[in-house]
LUMDREN-876685 format. One record per residue (C-alpha): x, y, z negated; residue in three letters. Coordinates in nm, 3 decimals. Example, Ala and Ser with C-alpha at 12.3 -4.5 7.8 and 13.67 -1.06 7.14 Angstrom:
2
+---------+---------+---------+--------+
:       u :       v :       w : residu :
+---------+---------+---------+--------+
:   1.230 :  -0.450 :  -0.780 :    ala :
:   1.367 :  -0.106 :  -0.714 :    ser :
+---------+---------+---------+--------+
END
This chain:
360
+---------+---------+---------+--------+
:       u :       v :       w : residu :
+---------+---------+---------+--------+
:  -5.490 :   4.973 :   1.635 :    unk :
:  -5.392 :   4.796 :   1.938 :    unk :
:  -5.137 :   4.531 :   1.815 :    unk :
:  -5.124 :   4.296 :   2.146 :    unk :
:  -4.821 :   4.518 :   2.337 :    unk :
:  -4.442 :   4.468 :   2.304 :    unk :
:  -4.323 :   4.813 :   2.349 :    unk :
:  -3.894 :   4.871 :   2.342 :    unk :
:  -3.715 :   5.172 :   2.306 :    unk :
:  -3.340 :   5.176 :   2.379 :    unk :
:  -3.163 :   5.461 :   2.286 :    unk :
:  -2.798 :   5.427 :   2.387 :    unk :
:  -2.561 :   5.578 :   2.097 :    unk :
:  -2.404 :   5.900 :   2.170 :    unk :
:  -2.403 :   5.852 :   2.533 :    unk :
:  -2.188 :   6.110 :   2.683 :    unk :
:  -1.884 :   6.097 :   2.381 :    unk :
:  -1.892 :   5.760 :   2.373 :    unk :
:  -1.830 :   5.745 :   2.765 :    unk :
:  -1.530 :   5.976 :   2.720 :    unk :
:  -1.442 :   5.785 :   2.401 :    unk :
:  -1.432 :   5.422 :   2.667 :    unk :
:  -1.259 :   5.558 :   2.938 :    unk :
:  -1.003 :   5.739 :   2.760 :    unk :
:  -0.905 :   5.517 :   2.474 :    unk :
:  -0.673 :   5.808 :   2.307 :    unk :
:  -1.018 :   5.942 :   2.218 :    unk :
:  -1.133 :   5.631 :   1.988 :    unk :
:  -1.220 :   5.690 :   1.680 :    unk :
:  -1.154 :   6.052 :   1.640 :    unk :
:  -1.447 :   6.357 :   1.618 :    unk :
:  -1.502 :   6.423 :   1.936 :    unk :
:  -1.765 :   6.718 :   2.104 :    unk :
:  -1.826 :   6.664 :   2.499 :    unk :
:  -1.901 :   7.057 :   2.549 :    unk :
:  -1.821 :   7.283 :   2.301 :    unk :
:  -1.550 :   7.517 :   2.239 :    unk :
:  -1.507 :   7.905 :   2.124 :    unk :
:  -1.791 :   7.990 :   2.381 :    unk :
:  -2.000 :   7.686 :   2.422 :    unk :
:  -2.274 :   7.444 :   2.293 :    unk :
:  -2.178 :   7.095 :   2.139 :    unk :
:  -2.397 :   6.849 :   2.422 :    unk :
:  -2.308 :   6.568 :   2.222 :    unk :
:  -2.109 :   6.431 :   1.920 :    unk :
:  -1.931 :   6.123 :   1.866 :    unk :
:  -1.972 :   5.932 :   1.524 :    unk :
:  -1.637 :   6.038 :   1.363 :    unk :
:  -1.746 :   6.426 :   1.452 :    unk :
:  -2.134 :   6.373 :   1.286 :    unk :
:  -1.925 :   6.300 :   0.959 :    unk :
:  -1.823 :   6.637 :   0.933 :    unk :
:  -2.183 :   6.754 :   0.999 :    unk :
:  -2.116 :   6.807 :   1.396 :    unk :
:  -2.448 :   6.787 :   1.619 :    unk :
:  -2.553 :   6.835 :   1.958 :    unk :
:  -2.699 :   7.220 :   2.065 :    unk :
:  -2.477 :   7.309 :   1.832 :    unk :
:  -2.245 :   7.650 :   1.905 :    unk :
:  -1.909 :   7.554 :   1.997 :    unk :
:  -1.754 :   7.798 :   1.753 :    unk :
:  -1.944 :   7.626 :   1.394 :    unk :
:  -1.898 :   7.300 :   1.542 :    unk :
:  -1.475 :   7.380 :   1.522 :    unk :
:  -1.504 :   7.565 :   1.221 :    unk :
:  -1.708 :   7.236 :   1.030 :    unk :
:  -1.410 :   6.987 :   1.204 :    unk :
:  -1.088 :   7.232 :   1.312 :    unk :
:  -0.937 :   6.900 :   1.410 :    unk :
:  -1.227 :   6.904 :   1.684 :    unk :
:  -1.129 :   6.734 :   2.006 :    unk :
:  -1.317 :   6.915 :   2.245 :    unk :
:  -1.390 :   6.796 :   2.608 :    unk :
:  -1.576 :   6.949 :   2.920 :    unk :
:  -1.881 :   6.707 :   2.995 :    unk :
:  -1.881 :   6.492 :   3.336 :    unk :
:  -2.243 :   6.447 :   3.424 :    unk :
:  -2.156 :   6.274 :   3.708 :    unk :
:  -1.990 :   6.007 :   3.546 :    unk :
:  -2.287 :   5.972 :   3.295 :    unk :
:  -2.560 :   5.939 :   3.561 :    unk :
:  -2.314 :   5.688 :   3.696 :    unk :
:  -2.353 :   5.474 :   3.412 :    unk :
:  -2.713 :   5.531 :   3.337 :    unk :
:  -2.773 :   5.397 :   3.654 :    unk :
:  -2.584 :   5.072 :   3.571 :    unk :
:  -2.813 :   5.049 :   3.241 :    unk :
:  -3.179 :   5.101 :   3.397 :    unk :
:  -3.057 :   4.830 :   3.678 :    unk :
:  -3.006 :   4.612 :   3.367 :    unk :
:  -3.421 :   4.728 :   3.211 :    unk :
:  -3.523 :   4.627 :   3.563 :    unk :
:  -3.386 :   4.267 :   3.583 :    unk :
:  -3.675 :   4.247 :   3.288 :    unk :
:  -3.984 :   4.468 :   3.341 :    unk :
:  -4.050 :   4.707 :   3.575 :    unk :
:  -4.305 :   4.912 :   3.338 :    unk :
:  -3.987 :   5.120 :   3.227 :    unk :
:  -4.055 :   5.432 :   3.139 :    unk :
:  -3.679 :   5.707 :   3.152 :    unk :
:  -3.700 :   5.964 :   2.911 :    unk :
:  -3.315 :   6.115 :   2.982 :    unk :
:  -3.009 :   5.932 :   3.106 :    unk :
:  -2.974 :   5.766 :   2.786 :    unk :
:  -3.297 :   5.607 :   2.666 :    unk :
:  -3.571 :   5.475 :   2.800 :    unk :
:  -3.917 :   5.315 :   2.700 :    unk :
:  -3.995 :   4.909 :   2.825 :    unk :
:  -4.305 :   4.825 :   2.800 :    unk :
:  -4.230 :   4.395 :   2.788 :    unk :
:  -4.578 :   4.264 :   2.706 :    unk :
:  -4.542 :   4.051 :   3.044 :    unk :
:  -4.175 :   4.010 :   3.128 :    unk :
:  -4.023 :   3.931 :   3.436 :    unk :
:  -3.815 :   3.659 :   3.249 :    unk :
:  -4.087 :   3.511 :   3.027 :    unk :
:  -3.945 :   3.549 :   2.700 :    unk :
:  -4.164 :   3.539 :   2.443 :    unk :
:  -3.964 :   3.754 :   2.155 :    unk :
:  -3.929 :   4.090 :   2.274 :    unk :
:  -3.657 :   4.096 :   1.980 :    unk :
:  -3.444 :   3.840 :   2.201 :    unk :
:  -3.529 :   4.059 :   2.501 :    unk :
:  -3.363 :   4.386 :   2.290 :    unk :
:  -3.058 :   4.187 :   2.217 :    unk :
:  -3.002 :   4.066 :   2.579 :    unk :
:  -3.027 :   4.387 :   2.729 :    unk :
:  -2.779 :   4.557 :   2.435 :    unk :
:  -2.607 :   4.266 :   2.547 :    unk :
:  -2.602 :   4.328 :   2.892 :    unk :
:  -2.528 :   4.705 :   2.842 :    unk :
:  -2.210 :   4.618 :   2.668 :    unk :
:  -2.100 :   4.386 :   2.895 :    unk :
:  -2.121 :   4.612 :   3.180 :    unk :
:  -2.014 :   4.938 :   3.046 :    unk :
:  -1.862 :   4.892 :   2.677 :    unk :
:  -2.094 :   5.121 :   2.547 :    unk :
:  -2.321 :   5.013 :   2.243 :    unk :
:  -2.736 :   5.105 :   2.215 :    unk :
:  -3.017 :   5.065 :   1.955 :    unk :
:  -3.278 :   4.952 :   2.036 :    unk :
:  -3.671 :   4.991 :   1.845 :    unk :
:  -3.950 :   4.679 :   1.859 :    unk :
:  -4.257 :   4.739 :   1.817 :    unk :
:  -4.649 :   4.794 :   1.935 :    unk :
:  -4.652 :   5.139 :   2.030 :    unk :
:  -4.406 :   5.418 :   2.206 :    unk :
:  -4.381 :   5.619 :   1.859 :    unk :
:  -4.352 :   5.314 :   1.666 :    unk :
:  -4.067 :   5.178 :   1.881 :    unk :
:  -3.879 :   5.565 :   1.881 :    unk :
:  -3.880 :   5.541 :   1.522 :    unk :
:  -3.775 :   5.225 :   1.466 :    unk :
:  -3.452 :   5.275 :   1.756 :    unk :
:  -3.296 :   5.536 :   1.457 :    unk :
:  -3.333 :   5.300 :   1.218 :    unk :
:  -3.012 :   5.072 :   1.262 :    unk :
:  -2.814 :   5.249 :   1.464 :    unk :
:  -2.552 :   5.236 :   1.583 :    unk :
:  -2.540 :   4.946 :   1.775 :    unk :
:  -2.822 :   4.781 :   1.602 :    unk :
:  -3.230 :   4.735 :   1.607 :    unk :
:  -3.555 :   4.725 :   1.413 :    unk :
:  -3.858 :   4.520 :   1.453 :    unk :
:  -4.166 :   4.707 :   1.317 :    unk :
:  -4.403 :   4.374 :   1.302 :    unk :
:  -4.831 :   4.474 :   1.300 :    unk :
:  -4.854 :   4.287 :   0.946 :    unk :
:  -4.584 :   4.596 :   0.826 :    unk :
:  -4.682 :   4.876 :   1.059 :    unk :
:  -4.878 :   5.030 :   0.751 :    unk :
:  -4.735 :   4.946 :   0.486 :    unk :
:  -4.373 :   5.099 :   0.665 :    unk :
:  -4.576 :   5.429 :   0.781 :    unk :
:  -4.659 :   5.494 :   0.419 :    unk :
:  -4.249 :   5.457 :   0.308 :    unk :
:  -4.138 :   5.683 :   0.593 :    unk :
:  -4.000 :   6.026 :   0.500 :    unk :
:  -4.179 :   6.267 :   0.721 :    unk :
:  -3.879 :   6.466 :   0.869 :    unk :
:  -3.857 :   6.116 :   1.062 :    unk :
:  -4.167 :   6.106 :   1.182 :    unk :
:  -4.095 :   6.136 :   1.591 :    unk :
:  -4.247 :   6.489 :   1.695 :    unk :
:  -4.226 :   6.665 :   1.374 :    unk :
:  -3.910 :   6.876 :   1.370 :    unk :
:  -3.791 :   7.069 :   1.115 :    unk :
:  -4.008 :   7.368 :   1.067 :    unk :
:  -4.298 :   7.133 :   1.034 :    unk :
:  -4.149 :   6.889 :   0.769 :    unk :
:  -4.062 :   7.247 :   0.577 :    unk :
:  -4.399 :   7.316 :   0.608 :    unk :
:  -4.533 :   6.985 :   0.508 :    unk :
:  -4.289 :   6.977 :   0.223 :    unk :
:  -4.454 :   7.329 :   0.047 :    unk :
:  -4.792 :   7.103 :   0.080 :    unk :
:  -4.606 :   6.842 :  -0.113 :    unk :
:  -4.626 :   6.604 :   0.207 :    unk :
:  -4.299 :   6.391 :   0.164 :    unk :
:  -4.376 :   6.022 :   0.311 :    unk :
:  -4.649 :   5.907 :   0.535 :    unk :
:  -4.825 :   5.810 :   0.216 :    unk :
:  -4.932 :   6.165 :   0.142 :    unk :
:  -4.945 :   6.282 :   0.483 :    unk :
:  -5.245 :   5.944 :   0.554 :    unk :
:  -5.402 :   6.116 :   0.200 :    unk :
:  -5.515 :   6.471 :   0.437 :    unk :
:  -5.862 :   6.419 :   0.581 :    unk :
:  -5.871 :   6.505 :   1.007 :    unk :
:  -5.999 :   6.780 :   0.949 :    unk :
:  -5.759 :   6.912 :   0.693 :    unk :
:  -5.499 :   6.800 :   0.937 :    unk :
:  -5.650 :   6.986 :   1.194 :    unk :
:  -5.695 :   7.309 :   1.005 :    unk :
:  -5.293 :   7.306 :   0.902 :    unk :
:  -5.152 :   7.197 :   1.200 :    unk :
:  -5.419 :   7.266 :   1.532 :    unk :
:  -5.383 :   6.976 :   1.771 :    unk :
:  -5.153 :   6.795 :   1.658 :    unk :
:  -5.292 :   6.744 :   1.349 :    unk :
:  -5.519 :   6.528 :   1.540 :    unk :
:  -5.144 :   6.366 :   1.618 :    unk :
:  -5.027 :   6.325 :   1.299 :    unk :
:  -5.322 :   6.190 :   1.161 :    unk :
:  -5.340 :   5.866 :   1.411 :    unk :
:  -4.963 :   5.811 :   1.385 :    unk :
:  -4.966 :   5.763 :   1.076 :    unk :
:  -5.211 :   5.481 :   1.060 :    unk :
:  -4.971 :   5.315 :   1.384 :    unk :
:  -5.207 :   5.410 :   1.622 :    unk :
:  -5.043 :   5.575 :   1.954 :    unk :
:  -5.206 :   5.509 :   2.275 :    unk :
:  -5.006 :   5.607 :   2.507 :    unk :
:  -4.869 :   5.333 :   2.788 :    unk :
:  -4.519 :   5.330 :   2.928 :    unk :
:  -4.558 :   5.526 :   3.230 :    unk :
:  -4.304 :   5.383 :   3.477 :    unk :
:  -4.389 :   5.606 :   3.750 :    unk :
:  -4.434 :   5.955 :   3.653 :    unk :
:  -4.514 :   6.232 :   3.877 :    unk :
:  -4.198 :   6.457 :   3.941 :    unk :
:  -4.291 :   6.843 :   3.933 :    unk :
:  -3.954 :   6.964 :   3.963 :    unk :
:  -3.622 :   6.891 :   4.082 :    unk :
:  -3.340 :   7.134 :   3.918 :    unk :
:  -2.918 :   7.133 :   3.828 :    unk :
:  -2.833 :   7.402 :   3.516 :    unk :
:  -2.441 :   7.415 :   3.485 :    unk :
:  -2.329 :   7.548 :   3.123 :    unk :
:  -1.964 :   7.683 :   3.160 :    unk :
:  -1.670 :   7.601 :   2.943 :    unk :
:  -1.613 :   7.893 :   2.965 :    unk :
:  -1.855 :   8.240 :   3.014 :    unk :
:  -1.863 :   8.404 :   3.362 :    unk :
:  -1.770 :   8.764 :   3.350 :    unk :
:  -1.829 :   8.907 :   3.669 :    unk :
:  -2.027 :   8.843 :   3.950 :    unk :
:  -1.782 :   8.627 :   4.246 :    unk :
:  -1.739 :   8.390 :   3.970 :    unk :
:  -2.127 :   8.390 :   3.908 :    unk :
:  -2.206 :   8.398 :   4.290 :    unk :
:  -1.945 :   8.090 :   4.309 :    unk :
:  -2.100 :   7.885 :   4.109 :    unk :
:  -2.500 :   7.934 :   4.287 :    unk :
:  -2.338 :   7.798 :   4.567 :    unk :
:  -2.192 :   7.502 :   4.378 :    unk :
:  -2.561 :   7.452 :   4.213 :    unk :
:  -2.715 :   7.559 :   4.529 :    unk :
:  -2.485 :   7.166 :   4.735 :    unk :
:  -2.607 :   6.995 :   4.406 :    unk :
:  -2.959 :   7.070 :   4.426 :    unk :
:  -2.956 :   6.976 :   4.785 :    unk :
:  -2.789 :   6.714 :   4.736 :    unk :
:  -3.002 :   6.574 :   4.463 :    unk :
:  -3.313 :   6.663 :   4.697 :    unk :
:  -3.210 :   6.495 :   4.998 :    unk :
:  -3.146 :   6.169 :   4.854 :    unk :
:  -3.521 :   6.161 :   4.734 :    unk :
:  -3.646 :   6.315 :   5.050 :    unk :
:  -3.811 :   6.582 :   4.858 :    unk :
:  -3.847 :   6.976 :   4.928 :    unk :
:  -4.038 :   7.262 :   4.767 :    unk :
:  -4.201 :   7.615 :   4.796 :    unk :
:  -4.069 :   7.764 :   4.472 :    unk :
:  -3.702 :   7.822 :   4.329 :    unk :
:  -3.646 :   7.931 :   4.009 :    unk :
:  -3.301 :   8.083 :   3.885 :    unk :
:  -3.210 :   8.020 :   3.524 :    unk :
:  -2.981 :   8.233 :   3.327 :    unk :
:  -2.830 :   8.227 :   2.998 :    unk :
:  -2.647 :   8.456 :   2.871 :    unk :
:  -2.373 :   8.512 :   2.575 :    unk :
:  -2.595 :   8.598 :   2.312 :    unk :
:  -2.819 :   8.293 :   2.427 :    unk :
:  -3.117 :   8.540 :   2.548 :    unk :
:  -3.272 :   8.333 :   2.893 :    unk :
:  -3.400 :   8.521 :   3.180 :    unk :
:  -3.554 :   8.316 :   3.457 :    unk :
:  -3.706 :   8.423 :   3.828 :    unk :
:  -3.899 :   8.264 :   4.099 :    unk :
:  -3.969 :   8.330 :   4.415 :    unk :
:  -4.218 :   8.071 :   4.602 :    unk :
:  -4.272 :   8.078 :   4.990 :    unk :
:  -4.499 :   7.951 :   5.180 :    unk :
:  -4.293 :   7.716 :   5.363 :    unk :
:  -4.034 :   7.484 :   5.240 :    unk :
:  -3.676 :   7.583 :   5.134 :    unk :
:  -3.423 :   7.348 :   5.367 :    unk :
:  -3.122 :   7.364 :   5.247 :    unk :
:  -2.820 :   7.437 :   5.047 :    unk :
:  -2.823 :   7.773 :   5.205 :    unk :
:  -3.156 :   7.835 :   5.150 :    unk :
:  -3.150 :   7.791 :   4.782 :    unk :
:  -2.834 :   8.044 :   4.779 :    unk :
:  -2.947 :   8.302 :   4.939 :    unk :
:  -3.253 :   8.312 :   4.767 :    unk :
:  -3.065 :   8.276 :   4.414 :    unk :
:  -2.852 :   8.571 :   4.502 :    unk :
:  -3.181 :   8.780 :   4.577 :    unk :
:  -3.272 :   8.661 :   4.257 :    unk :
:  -2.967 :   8.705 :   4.014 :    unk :
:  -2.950 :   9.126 :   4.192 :    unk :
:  -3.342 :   9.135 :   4.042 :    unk :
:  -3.160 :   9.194 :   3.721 :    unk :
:  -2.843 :   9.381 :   3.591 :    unk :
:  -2.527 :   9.235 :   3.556 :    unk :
:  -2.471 :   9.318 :   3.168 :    unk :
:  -2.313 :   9.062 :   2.978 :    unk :
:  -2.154 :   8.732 :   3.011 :    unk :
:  -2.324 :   8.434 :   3.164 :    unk :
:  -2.288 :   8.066 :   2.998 :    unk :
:  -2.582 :   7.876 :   3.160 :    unk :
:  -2.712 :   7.934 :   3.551 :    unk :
:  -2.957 :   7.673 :   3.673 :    unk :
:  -3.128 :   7.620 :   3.990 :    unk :
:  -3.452 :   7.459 :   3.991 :    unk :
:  -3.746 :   7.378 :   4.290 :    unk :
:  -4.105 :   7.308 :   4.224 :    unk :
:  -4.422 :   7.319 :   4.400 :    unk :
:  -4.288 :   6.988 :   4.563 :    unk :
:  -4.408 :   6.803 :   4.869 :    unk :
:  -4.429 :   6.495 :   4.664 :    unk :
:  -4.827 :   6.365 :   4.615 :    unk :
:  -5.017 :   6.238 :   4.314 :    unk :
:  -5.086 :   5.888 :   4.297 :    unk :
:  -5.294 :   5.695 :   4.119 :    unk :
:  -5.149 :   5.372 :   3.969 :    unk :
:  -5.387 :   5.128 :   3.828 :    unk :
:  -5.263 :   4.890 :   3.628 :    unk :
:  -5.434 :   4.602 :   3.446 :    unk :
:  -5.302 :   4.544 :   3.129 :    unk :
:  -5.382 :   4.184 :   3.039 :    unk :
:  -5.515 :   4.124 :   2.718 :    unk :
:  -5.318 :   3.812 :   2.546 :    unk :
:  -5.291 :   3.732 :   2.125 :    unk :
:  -4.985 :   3.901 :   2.008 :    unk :
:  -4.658 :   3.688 :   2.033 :    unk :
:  -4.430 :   3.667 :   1.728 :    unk :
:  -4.160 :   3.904 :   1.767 :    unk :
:  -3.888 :   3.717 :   1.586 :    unk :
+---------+---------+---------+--------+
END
């Protein structure tokens, strides 16, 4: 188990409510959904909503039925990706081995920091400092040696709080943790690990590899190493992007086909828009669709040059969407464009080898 790295994980605590909840203090403390409604999916729930059993992917309609008092509002991604923004400025001012997983948390990998601070506990508190300084919004934050060990650990104290998983506890806490909070085992599997009377880590570190294996295919292999702490993977700062896309869900679902074709060419200026600032084009655009009853149908078409423009992407989403009958109601369209003109590189990084630093 490799115990010399100082890995963070800030998770920032129900991002998008608690951005409607700051800049519209009528909102404070009251359940809130950002998305939602009769026809919609809950993309996030404020604290005051979770009480009443309120979570995000949620359908609008259980979500108001759990909370009738629901205060439902339509998301503003724009304003979100504003903020994150302001946040992974704040990661950079003290590593640049950061590591976005959405617009609201992110791995650090502090090991070396640009500010030479030797408790990468203190680091976790200046940055939730920082964070609330510049946007009023609270985050948790994990500590730890390892991405999966810091992930965990980020749930722990939240919200607006962190957890240190020291190497001298790393086992010991693996063995105490239920497994339905083990990160990458969802429900289904904990279900199943349950009927094999798998409750804690403690049992789960009791099944041989091979058992593992034999229940679970590869990621028993997965399960069987996290358990003991040990997660190799490094915070990959600069991962290779394979696709660029916008989805829009709608407050409310499109039922015929100007309002459908209206809102391409809205997705169509984003995605070019989104493109152009990273100078990046591609061969292949996929339409997304979602309909009513939640079944997805998606189409491509890929070209042997690349797609230019707003237009482009339009046109060829129109050709797309006629590929299938108009049927039912629409909630979700998304454009998307792969087969990008971005390259693979290569980054080698040495990872210097120093004795581990006391967290606290």
């Amino acid at each position: 188990m490799q115990t010399d790295r100082k890995i963070i994980h800030v998770d920032m605590d129900a991002f998008y409510a608690s951005v409607e909840q700051h800049d519209n203090p009528e909102l404070r403390g009251k359940p809130l959904a950002v998305g939602g409604g009769m026809y919609g999916v809950v993309a996030a729930a404020s604290y005051e909503a979770r009480k009443f059993g309120i979570r995000s992917a949620m359908p609008g309609r259980i979500a108001m039925e759990k909370c009738p008092h629901l205060i439902v509002v339509k998301p503003r991604f724009n304003r979100y990706k504003e903020i994150s923004q302001i946040i992974r400025s704040i990661f950079y001012e003290f590593t640049d081995l950061v590591e976005p997983l959405s617009l609201d948390e992110a791995y650090l990998d502090v090991t070396e920091n640009k500010k030479g601070i030797e408790s990468a506990q203190d680091i976790a508190r200046q940055i939730r400092s920082r964070i609330f300084e510049e946007t009023g919004l609270t985050a948790s934050a994990g500590i730890s040696v390892n991405k999966f060990l810091a992930k965990v650990a980020s749930d722990y104290r939240k919200p607006n709080g962190q957890k240190t998983i020291h190497p001298t506890q790393i086992l010991e806490f693996m063995e105490e943790l239920p497994i339905e909070k083990f990160h990458g085992i969802g429900k289904v599997t904990a279900n199943k690990m349950h009927e094999l009377h798998i409750y804690t880590g403690k049992e789960l570190k009791q099944k041989s590899l091979e058992e593992l294996v034999a229940l679970f295919g590869k990621s028993g292999t997965y399960y069987f190493n996290v358990v003991r702490g040990i997660h190799n993977s490094e915070v990959k700062p600069n991962r290779i992007q394979k696709s660029v896309g916008v989805e829009e869900t709608f407050w409310e679902n499109l039922a015929d086909e100007e309002a459908v074709f209206n809102q391409l060419k809205i997705i169509s200026e984003d995605l070019d828009t989104r493109l152009s600032k990273k100078e990046i084009k591609g061969k292949s655009l996929t339409l997304k669709i979602k309909y009513k009853d939640f079944t997805v149908y998606t189409r491509s078409k890929t070209q042997e040059i690349y797609y230019e423009n707003a237009k482009d992407f339009y046109l060829i989403a129109k050709q797309l969407w006629e590929l299938r009958p108009f049927d039912k109601p629409v909630r979700l369209l998304g454009l998307s464009l792969s087969n990008l003109n971005t390259q693979e590189k290569k980054q080698v990084s040495v990872q210097l080898k120093i004795p581990f630093v006391e967290f606290t």
